[in-house]
C-alpha positions as protocol buffer text, in pm:
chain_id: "A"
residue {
  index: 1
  type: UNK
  ca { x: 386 y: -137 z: 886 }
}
residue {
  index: 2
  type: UNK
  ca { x: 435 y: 181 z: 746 }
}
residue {
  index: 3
  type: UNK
  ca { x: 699 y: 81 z: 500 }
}
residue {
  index: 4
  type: UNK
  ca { x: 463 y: -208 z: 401 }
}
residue {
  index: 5
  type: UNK
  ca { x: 184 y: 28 z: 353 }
}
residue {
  index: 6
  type: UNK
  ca { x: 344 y: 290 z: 142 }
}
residue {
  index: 7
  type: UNK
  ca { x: 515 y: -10 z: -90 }
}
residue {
  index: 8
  type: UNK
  ca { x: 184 y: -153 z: -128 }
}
residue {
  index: 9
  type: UNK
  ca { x: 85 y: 222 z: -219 }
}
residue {
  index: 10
  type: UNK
  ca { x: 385 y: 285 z: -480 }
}
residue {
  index: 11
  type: UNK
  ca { x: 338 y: -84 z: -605 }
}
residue {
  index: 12
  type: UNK
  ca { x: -64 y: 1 z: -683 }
}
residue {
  index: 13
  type: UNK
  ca { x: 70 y: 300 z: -897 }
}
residue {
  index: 14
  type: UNK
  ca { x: 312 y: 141 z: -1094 }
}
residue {
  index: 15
  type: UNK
  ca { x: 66 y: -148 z: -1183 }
}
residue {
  index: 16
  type: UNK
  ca { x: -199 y: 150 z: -1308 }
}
residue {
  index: 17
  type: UNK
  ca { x: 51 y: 344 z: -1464 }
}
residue {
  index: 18
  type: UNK
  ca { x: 209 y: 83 z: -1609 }
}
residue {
  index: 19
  type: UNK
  ca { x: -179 y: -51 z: -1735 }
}
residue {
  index: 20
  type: UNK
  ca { x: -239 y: 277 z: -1845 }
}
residue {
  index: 21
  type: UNK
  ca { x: 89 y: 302 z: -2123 }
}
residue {
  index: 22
  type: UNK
  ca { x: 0 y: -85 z: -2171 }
}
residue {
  index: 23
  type: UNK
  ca { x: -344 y: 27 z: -2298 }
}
residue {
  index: 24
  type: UNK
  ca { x: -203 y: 357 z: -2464 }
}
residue {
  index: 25
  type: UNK
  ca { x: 15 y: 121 z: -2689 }
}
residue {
  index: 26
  type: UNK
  ca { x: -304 y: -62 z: -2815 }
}
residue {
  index: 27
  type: UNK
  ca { x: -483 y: 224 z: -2902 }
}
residue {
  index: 28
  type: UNK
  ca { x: -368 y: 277 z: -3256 }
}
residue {
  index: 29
  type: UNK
  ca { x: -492 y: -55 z: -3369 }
}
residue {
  index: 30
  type: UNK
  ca { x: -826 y: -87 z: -3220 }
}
residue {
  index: 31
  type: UNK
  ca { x: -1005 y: 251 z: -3360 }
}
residue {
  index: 32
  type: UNK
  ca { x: -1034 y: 117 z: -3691 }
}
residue {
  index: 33
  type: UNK
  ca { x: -1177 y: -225 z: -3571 }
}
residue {
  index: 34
  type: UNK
  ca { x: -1409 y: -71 z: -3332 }
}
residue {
  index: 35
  type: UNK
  ca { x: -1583 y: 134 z: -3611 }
}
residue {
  index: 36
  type: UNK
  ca { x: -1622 y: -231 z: -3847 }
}
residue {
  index: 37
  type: UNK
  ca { x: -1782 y: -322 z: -3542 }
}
residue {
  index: 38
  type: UNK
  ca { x: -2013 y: -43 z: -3523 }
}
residue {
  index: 39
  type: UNK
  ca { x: -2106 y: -46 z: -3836 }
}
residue {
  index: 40
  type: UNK
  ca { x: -2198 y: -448 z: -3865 }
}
């Protein structure tokens, strides 16, 4: 149980992590569409 607790653990932080750079990779596209949006 402990093994399967702390995998679960590591596996959590990889999926955020790995979230977080997915996101990070957007970001250079969507500022200029978010302020067209603003300003309609």
């Amino acid at each position: 149980m402990k093994y399967l607790k702390g995998f679960v653990i590591f596996t959590v932080v990889v999926l955020i992590l790995w979230c977080f750079k997915f996101y990070d990779q957007q970001l250079p596209t969507q500022p200029q569409q978010d302020n067209i949006e603003l300003y309609d």
